[in-house]
PAFIMI-398273 format. One line per 2 residues: number of its first residue (from 1); for each residue x, y, z of C-alpha. Coordinates in nm, 3 decimals. Last residue first. Layout:
# residues N
NUM	X Y Z; ... .
This chain:
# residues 571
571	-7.584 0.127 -1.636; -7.268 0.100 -1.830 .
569	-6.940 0.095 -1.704; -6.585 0.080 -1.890 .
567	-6.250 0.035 -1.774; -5.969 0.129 -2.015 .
565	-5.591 0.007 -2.024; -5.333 0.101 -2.227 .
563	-4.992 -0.057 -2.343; -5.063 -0.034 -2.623 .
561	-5.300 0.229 -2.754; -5.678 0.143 -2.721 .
559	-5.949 0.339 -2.888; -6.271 0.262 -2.796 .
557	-6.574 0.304 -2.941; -6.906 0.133 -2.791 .
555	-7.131 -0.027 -3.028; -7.533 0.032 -3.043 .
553	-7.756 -0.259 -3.046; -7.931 -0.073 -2.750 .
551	-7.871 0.263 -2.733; -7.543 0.424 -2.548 .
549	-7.570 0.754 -2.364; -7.275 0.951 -2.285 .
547	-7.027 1.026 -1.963; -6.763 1.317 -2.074 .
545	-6.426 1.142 -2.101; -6.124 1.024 -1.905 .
543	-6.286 0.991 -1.572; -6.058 1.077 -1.278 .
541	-5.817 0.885 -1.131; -5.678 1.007 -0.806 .
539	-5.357 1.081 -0.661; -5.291 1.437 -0.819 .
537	-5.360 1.646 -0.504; -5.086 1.443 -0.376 .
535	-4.846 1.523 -0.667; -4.932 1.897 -0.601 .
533	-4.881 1.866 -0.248; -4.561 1.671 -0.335 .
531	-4.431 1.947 -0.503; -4.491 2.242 -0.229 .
529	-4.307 2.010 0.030; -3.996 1.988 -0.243 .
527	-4.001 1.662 -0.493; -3.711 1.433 -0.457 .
525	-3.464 1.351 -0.707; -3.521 1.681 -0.847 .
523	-3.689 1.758 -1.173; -4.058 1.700 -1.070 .
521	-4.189 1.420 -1.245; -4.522 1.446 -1.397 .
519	-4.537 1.199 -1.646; -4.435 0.965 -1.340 .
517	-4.769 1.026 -1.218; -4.941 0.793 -1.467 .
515	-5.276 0.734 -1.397; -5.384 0.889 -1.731 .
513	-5.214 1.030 -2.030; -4.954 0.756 -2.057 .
511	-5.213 0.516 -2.045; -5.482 0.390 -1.737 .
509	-5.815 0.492 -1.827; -6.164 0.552 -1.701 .
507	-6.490 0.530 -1.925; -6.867 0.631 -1.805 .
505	-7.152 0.479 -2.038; -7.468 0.542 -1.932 .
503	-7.702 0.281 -2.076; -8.026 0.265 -2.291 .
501	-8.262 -0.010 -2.240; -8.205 -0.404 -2.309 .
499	-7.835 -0.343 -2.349; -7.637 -0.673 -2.476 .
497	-7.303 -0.568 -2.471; -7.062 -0.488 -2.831 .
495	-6.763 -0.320 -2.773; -6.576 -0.213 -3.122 .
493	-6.208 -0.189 -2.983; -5.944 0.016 -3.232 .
491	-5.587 -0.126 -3.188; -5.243 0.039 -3.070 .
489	-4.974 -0.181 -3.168; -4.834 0.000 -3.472 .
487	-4.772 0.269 -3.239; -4.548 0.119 -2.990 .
485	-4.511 0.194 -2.629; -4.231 0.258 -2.440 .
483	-4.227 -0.093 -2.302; -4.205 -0.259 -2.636 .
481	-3.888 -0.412 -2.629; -4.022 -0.580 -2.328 .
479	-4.247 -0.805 -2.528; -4.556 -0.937 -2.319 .
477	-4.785 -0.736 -2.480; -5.061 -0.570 -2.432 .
475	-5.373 -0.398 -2.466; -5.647 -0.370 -2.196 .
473	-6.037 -0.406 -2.131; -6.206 -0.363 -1.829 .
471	-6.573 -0.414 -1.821; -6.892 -0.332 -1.544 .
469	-7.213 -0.353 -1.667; -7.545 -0.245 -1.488 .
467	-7.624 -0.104 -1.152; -7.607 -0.436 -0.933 .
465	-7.281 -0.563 -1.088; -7.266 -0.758 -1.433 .
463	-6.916 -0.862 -1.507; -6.679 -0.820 -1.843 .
461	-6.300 -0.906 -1.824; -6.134 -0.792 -2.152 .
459	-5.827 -0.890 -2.366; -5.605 -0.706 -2.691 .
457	-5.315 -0.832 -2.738; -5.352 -1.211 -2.736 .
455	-5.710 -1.229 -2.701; -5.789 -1.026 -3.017 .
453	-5.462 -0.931 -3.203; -5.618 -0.794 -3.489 .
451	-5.963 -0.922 -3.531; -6.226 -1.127 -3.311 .
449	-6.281 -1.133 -2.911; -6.610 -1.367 -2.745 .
447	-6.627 -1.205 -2.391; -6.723 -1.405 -2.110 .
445	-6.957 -1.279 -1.799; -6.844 -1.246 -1.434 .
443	-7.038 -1.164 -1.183; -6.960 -1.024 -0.853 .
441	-6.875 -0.657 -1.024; -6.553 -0.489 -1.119 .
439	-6.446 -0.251 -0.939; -6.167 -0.455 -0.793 .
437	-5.969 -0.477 -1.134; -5.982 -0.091 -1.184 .
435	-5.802 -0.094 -0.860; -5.630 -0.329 -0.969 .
433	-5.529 -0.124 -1.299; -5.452 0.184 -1.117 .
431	-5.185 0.001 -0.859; -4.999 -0.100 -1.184 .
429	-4.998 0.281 -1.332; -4.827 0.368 -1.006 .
427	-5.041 0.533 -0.685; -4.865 0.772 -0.517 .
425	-4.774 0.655 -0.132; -4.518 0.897 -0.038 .
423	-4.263 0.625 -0.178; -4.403 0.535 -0.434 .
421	-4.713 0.269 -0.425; -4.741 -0.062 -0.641 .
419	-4.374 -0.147 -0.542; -4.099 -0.267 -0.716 .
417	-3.880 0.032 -0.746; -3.756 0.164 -1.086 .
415	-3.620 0.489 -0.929; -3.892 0.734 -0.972 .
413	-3.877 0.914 -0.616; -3.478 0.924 -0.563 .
411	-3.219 0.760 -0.349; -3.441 0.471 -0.263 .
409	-3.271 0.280 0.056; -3.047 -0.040 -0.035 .
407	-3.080 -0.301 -0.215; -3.292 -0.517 -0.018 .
405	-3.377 -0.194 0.156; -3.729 -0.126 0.017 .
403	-4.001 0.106 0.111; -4.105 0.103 -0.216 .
401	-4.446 -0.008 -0.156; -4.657 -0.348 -0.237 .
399	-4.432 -0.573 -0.368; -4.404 -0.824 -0.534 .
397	-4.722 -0.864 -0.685; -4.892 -1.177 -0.540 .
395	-5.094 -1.459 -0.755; -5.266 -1.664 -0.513 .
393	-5.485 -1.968 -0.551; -5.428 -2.043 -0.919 .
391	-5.670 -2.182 -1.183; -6.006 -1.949 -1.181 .
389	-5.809 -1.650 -1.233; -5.444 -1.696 -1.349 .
387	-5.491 -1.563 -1.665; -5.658 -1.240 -1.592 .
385	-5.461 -1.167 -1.312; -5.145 -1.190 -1.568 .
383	-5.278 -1.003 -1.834; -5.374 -0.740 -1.611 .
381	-5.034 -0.700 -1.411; -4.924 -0.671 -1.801 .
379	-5.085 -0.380 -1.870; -4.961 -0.224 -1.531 .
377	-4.611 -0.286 -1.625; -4.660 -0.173 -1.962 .
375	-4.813 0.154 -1.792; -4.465 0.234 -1.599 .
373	-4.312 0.261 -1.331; -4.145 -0.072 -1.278 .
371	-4.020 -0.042 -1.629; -3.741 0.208 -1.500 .
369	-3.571 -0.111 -1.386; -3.434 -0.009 -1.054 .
367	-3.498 -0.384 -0.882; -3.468 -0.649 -1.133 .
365	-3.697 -0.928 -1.120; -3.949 -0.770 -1.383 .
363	-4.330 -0.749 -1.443; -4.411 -0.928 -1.140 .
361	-4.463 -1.256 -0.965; -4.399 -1.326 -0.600 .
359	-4.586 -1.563 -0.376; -4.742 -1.757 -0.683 .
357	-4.956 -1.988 -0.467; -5.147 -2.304 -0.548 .
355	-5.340 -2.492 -0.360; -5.293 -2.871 -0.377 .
353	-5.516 -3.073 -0.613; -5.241 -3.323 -0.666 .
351	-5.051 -3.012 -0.770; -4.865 -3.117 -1.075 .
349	-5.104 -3.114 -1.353; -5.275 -2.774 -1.201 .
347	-4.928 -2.602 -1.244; -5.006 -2.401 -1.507 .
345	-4.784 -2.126 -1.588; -4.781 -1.781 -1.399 .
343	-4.802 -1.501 -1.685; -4.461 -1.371 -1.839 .
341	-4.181 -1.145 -1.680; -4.138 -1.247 -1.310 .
339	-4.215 -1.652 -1.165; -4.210 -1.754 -0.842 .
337	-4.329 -2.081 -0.643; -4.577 -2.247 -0.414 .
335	-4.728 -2.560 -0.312; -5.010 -2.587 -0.061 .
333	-5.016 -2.787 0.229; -4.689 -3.035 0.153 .
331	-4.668 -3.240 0.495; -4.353 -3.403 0.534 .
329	-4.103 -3.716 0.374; -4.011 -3.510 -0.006 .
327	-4.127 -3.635 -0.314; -4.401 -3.356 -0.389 .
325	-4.130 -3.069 -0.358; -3.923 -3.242 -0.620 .
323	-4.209 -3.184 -0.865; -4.154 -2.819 -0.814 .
321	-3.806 -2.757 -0.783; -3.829 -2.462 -1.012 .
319	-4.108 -2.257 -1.090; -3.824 -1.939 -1.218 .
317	-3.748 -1.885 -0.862; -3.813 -2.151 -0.565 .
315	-4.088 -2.103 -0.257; -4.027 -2.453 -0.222 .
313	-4.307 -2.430 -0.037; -4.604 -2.542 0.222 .
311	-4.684 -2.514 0.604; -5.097 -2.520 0.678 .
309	-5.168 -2.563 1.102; -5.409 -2.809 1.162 .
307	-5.140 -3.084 1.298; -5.057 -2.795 1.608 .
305	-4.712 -2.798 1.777; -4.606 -3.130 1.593 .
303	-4.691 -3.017 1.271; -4.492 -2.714 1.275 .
301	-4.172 -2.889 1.389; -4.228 -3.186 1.124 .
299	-4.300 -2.884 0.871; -3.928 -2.752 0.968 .
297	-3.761 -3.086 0.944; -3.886 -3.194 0.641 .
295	-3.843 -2.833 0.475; -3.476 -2.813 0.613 .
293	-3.387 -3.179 0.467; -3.500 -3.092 0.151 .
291	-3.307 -2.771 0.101; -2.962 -2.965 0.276 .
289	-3.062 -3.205 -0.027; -3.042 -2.908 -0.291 .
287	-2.744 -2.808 -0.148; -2.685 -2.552 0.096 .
285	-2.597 -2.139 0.032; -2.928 -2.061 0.034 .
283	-3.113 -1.699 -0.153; -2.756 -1.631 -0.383 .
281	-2.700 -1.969 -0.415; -3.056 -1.997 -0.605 .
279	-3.281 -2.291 -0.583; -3.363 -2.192 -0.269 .
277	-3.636 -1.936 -0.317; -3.726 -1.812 0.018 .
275	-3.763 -2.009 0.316; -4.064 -2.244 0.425 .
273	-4.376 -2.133 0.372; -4.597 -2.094 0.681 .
271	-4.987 -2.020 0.630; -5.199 -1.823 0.828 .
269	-5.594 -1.965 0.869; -5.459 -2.202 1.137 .
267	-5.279 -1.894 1.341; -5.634 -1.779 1.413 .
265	-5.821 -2.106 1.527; -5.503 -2.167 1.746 .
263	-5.514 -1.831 1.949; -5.323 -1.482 1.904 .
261	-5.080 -1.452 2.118; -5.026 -1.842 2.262 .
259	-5.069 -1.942 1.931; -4.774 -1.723 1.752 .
257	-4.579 -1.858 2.091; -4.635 -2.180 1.993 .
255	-4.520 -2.139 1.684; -4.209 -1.961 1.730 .
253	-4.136 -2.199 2.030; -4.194 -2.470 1.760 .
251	-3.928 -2.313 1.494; -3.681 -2.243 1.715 .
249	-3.670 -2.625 1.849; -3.698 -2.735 1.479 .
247	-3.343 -2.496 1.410; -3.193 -2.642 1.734 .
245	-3.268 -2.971 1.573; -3.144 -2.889 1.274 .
243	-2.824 -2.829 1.397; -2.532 -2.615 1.177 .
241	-2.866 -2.439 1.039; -2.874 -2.366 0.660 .
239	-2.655 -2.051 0.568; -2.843 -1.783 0.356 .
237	-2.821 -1.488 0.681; -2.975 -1.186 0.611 .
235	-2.748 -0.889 0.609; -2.963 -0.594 0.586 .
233	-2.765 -0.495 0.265; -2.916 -0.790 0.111 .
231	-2.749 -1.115 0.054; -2.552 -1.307 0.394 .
229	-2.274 -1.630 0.445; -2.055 -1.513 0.724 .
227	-2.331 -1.705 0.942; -2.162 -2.045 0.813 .
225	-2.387 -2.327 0.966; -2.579 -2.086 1.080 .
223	-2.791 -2.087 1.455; -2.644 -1.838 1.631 .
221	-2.683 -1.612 1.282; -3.064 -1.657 1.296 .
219	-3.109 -1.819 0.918; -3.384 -1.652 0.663 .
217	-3.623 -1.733 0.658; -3.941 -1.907 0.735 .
215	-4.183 -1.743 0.517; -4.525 -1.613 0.729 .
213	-4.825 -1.559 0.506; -4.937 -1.312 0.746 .
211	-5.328 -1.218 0.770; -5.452 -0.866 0.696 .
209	-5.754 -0.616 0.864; -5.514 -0.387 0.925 .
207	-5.524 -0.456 1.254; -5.397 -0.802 1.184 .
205	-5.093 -0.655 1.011; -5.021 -0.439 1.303 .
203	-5.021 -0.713 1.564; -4.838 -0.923 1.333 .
201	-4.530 -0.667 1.368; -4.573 -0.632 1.738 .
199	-4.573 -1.003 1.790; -4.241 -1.054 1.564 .
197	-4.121 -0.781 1.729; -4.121 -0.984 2.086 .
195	-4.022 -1.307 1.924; -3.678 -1.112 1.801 .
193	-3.643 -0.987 1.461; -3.459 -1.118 1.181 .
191	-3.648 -1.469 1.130; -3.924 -1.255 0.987 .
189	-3.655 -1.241 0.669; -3.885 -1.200 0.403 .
187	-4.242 -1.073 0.325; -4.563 -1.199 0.283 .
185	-4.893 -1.016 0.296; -5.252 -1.134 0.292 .
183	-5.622 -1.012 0.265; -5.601 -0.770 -0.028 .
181	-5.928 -0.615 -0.105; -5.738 -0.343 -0.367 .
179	-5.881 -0.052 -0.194; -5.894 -0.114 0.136 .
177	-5.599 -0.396 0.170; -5.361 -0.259 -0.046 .
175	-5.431 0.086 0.080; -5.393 -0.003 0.433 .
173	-5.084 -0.187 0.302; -4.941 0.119 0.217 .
171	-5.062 0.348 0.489; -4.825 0.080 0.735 .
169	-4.530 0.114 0.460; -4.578 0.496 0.509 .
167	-4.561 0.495 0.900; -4.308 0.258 0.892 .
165	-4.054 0.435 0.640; -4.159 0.807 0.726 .
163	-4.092 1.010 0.462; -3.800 1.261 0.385 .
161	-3.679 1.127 0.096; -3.655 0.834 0.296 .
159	-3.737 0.840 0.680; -3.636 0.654 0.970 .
157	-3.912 0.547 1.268; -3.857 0.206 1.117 .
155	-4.147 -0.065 1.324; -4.331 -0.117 0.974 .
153	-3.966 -0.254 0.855; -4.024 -0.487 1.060 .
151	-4.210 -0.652 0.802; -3.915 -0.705 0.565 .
149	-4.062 -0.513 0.247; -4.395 -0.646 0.107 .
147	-4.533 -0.866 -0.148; -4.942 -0.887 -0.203 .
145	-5.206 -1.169 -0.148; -5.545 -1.336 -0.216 .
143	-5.720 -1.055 -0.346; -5.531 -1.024 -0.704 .
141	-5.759 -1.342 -0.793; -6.048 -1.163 -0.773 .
139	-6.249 -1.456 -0.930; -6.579 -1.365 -1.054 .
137	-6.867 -1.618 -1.004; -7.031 -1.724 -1.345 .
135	-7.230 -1.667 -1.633; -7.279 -1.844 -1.952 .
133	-7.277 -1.616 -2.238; -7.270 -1.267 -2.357 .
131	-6.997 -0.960 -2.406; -6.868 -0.888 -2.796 .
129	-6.540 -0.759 -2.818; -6.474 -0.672 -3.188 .
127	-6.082 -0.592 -3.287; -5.941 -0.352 -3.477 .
125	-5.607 -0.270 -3.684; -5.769 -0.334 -4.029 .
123	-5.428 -0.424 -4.240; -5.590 -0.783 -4.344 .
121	-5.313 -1.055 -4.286; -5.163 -1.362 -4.482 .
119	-5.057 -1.637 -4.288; -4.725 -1.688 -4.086 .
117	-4.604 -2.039 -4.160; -4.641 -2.308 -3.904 .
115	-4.376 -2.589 -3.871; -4.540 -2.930 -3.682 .
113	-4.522 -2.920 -3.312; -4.202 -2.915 -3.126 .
111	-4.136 -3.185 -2.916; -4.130 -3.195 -2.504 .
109	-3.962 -3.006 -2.238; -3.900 -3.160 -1.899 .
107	-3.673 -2.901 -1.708; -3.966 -2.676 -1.657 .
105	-4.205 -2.961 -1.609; -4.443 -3.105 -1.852 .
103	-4.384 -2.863 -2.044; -4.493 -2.838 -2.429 .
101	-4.374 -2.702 -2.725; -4.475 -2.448 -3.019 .
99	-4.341 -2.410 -3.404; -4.338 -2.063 -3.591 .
97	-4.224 -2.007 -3.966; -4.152 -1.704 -4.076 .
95	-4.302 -1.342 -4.120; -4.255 -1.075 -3.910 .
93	-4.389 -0.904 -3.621; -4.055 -0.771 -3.499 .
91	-4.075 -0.883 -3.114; -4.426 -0.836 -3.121 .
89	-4.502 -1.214 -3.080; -4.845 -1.238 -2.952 .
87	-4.971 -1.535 -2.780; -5.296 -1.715 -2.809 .
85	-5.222 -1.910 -2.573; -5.157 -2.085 -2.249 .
83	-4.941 -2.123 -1.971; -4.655 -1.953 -2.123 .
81	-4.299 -1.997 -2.122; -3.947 -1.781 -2.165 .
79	-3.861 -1.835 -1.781; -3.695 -1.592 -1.620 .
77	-3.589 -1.264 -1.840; -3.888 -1.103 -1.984 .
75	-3.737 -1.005 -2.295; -3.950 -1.169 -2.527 .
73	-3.722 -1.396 -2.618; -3.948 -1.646 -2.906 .
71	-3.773 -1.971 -2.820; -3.528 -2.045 -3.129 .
69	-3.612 -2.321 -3.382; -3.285 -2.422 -3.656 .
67	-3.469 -2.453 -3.901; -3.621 -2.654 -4.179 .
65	-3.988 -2.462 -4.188; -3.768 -2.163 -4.296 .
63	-3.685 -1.823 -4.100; -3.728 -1.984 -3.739 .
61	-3.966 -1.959 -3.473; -4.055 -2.098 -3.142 .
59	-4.314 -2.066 -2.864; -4.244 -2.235 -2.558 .
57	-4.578 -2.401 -2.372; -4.695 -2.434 -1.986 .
55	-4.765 -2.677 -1.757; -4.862 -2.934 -1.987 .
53	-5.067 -3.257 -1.867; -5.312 -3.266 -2.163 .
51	-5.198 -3.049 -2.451; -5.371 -2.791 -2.489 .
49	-5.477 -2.688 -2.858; -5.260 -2.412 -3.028 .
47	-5.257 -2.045 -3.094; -5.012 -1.802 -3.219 .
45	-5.028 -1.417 -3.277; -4.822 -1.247 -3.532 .
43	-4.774 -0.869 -3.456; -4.705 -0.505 -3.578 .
41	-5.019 -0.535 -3.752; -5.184 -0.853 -3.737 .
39	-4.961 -1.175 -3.891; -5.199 -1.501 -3.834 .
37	-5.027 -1.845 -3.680; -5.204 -2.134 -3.591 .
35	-5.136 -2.465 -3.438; -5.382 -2.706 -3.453 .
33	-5.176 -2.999 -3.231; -4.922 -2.937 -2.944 .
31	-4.645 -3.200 -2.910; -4.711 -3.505 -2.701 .
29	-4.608 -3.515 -2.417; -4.337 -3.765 -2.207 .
27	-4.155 -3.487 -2.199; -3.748 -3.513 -2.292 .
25	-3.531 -3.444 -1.985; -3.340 -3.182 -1.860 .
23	-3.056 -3.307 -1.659; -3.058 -3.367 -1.253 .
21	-3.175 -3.055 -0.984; -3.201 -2.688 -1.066 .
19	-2.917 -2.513 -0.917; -2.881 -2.223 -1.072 .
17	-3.226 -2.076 -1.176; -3.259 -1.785 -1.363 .
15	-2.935 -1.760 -1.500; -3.036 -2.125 -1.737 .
13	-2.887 -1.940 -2.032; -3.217 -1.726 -2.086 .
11	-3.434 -2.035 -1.861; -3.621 -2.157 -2.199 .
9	-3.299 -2.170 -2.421; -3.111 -2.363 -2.155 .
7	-3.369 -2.558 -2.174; -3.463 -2.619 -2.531 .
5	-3.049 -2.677 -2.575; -3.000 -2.927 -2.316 .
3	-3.354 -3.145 -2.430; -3.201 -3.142 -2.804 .
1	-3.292 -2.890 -3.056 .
């Protein structure tokens, strides 16, 4: 494959992103060395070394060792890349020859590593997590920051499905923040409501005990070059400003009025990214320059009002734009970008030692895909959170409620919405698995995994807390055609920790049997008053089993379908 072809291989047809700047190029990388590929069950995970200065890797395969290569499609749907492995290809678990790549940037691929054949495999289905080693500080990662609907959407005294819109979204974010420890939120088009709104909105968020991460977008019609030019059916505006100094005017009585409410030292611990993924038309209808020219000009304004104030971007789809971001004539605070159906790559190469900030990653870009609602999606909000802690700043599920519009209003309960919460506020599978996340203690302690699958299906997060052990252990894949579930996949785990007395071991679980209110559907698009009562009564997880005594030396059980999710304490 030429640079053209890995590309447009990489980006699904290059949809993703539409306007990503100059011709993919070869990487100056080297490709990956000690490749490895071992056939499981249902699966053939791969493995490589890193390769210095790689963002992320595209795993290949073909039927012989002479081609042609294809990037593994696992269905995702942005970019076909992953920051790391081992990585399991479920998509037919067969045999084959499988070769593996390097990024240096998304548009910078380099050569494929030496031809792998898949090696022989032992049928055993299990794998052995065994907890002990160096410790160190646990990274909530999922803390830093969550997606929401337009903001002033809090101020809607409308309903949907009969609930309150504002009322519910401001209960959403409660949860979010109570349960979950979130500390930000970021949302679109603040540039919609008037300076007065803006105040009342922010007011809210801070009372929640929440900062804004405040995105510059999108264009005040008076102030469009073409304000015919809109996306959403509330009508935002795409169209860079006619004047950019009128736009820089707006932007530093914005400022200064955020400062004059609520007081410098305050507004320096928000952050201001500028618009909202620009590398596609349908998000900004300028160039790529007219892009460049609005960050410079906006982080100038920002600047000038108060130096100490943090302003970052591109805020682009599919990690685009990136090293482009780095060139331009302004302050770059913190760099950030999106990225939905496979774990946030590696920017660390790139950053300069920047922060980095995923402000929307999920399980899917498309809005009404039934997999919102479902335990793969929660499976792989693990997978994810597990991957990017200890590298990336912020990794932020988009979004936290279904209280959306972009689209329109939800015309039914389970419609494939984005959110963590339903409307009504019903915890998904996905919302289950941080909160299972965020009970995990201070401490974090590795995991050694062997067998079928270990580390690229099957993962854990171990951590000491004050009464014992805390672990949470999932199976997964990234493979969309696996969504529903898949037998074949499902893997006994043989949990070994190093008890010095006996332990109670208590077990929750997030699986089609557990956490997963969808099961319960009512038949209607909307459940009657007497229906949500009982859906209500519902929102909780309870344990899945009896609590029991474990010995010292003794293993723990579990079995694990996929996607599932258990969390485990002992103490």
């Amino acid at each position: 494959m030429n640079a053209r072809e890995q590309w447009a291989a990489l980006m699904g047809g290059g949809g993703a992103q539409d306007r990503e700047p100059g011709e993919p190029v070869a990487a100056d990388l080297p490709a990956p060395r000690g490749v490895t590929v071992t056939k499981g069950r249902g699966q053939v995970t791969v493995d490589w070394r890193p390769v210095p200065g790689a963002i992320g890797y595209a795993v290949h395969r073909a039927d012989n060792p002479a081609g042609p290569f294809t990037v593994v499609d696992h269905g995702g749907g942005d970019v076909l890349a992953v920051p790391h492995g081992p990585y399991a290809d479920t998509t037919g678990g067969r045999g084959g020859w499988y070769a593996v790549a390097a990024l240096q940037t998304v548009n910078a691929i380099g050569p494929l590593s030496e031809a792998v054949p898949v090696s022989p495999w032992t049928p055993d289905a299990a794998v052995t997590a065994t907890v002990g080693g160096d410790e160190q500080p646990l990274h909530r990662v999922w803390q830093a920051m969550v997606g929401s609907e337009h903001l002033s959407h809090l101020l809607s005294t409308d309903t949907t499905g009969g609930r309150p819109i504002g009322a519910e979204l401001y209960a959403a974010l409660r949860r979010a923040h109570d349960e979950l420890g979130v500390r930000q939120v970021r949302a679109h088009h603040i540039l919609g409501s008037d300076l007065d709104d803006i105040g009342r909105i922010y007011d809210l968020i801070l009372h929640l005990g929440m900062r804004p991460v405040v995105e510059l977008g999108f264009m005040p019609p008076a102030l469009a070059a073409d304000p015919s030019r809109t996306v959403f059916a509330y009508e935002a505006c795409i169209s860079p400003p006619k004047d950019l100094d009128a736009w820089s005017a707006m932007i530093q009585d914005l400022v200064r009025e955020l400062i004059r409410r609520y007081g410098a030292a305050e507004v320096r611990t928000w952050a201001f990214e500028v618009w909202n993924e620009p590398n596609l038309s349908v998000f900004f209808s300028g160039t790529p320059a007219d892009y460049w020219r609005l960050y410079e000009a906006t982080a100038t304004a920002i600047k000038s009002v108060d130096p100490a104030l943090r302003v970052g971007g591109p805020s682009t789809a599919a990690v685009g734009w990136i090293d482009d971001q780095l060139k331009v004539d302004a302050p770059v605070d913190f760099l950030s970008t999106h990225v939905y159906g496979t774990l946030p790559l590696d920017l660390r190469p790139l950053a300069g030692g920047r922060p980095l900030w995923w402000t929307e990653w999920g399980v899917t870009a498309t809005h009404g895909s039934p997999v919102n609602d479902t335990v793969f999606a929660a499976a792989f909000l693990l997978k994810g959170m597990h991957s990017a802690a200890g590298r990336l700043d912020a990794l932020a599920p988009w979004v936290v409620s279904d209280h959306f519009e972009e689209l329109g209003r939800p015309d039914r309960l389970w419609h494939g919405g984005f959110g963590l919460l339903t409307v009504g506020n019903l915890a998904k599978p996905k919302f289950w698995a941080l909160h299972l996340a965020n009970r995990l203690g201070d401490v974090q302690v590795p995991v050694t995994l062997t067998g079928d699958g270990a580390g690229s299906l099957v993962e854990a997060w171990a951590s000491r807390t004050p009464s014992g052990w805390a672990i949470l252990l999932w199976n997964a894949t990234l493979d969309h055609g696996k969504a529903a579930g898949d037998p074949a996949l499902a893997r006994r785990v043989r949990l070994r920790v190093p008890l010095k007395t006996p332990g109670t071991v208590r077990v929750w679980r997030v699986d089609d049997d557990h956490g997963n209110p969808a099961r319960d559907a009512p038949a209607g698009d909307w459940p009657t008053p007497a229906e949500w009562e009982v859906l209500q009564a519902l929102d909780h997880l309870d344990e899945s089993q009896p609590p029991h005594t474990l010995e010292p030396g003794e293993e723990l059980i579990l079995d694990l379908p996929n996607p599932g999710i258990a969390f485990v304490t002992i103490g």
